[in-house]
C-alpha positions as CSV (number, residue, x, y, z in Angstrom):
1,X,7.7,3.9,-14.4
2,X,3.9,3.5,-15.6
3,X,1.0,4.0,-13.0
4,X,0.1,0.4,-13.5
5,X,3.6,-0.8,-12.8
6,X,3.5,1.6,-9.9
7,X,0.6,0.2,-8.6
8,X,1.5,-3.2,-8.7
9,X,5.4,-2.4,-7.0
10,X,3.1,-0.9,-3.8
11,X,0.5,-3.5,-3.7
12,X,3.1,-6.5,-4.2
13,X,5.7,-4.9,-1.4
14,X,2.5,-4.2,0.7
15,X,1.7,-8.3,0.7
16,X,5.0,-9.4,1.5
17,X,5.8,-6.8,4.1
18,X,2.4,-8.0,5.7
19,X,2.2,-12.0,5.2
20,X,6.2,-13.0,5.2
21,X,8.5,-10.1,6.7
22,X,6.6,-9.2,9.8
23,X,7.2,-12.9,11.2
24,X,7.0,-11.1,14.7
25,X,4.4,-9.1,14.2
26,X,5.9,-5.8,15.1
27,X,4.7,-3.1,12.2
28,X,1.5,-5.1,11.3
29,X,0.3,-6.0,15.0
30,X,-2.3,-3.1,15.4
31,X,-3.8,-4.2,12.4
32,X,-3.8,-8.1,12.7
33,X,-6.3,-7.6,15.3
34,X,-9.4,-5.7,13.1
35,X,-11.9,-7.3,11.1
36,X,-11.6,-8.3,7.2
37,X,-13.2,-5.2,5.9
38,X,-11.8,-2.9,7.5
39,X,-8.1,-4.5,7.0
40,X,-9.5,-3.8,3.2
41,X,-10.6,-0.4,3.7
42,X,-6.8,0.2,5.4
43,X,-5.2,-1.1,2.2
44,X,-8.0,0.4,-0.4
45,X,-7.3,3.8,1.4
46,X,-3.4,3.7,1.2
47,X,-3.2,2.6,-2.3
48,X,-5.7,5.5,-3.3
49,X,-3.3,7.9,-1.8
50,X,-0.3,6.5,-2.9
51,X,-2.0,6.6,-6.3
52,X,-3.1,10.2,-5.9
53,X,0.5,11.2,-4.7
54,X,1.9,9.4,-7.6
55,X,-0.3,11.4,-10.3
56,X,0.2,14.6,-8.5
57,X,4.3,14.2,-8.3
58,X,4.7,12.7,-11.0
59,X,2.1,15.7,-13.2
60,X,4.2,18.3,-11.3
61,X,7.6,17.2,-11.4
62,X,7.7,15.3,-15.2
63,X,6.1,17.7,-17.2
């Protein structure tokens, strides 16, 4: 699977886990309640590391 591909998997299951499958607001509740910006930083900072755990995994265990 290509990074880009990769990328878009995580964001797209990220999106619907948080705006259609958490109907009862369960998982997402902590979060529902903080600002725009930092809901963005939330997401920005766990697709950087699931980017950086991708590269890394994928470096150590493909090649």
């Amino acid at each position: 699977m290509g990074f880009v591909t990769f990328i878009a998997v995580v964001l797209a299951a990220l999106i619907v886990d948080f705006f259609w499958l958490d109907i009862e607001n369960k998982r997402w509740k902590w979060l529902k309640g903080r600002s725009k910006p930092q809901q963005v930083l939330f997401f920005a900072f766990f697709m950087g590391a699931s980017a950086i755990l991708y590269y890394l995994f994928g470096y150590k265990f493909l090649n």
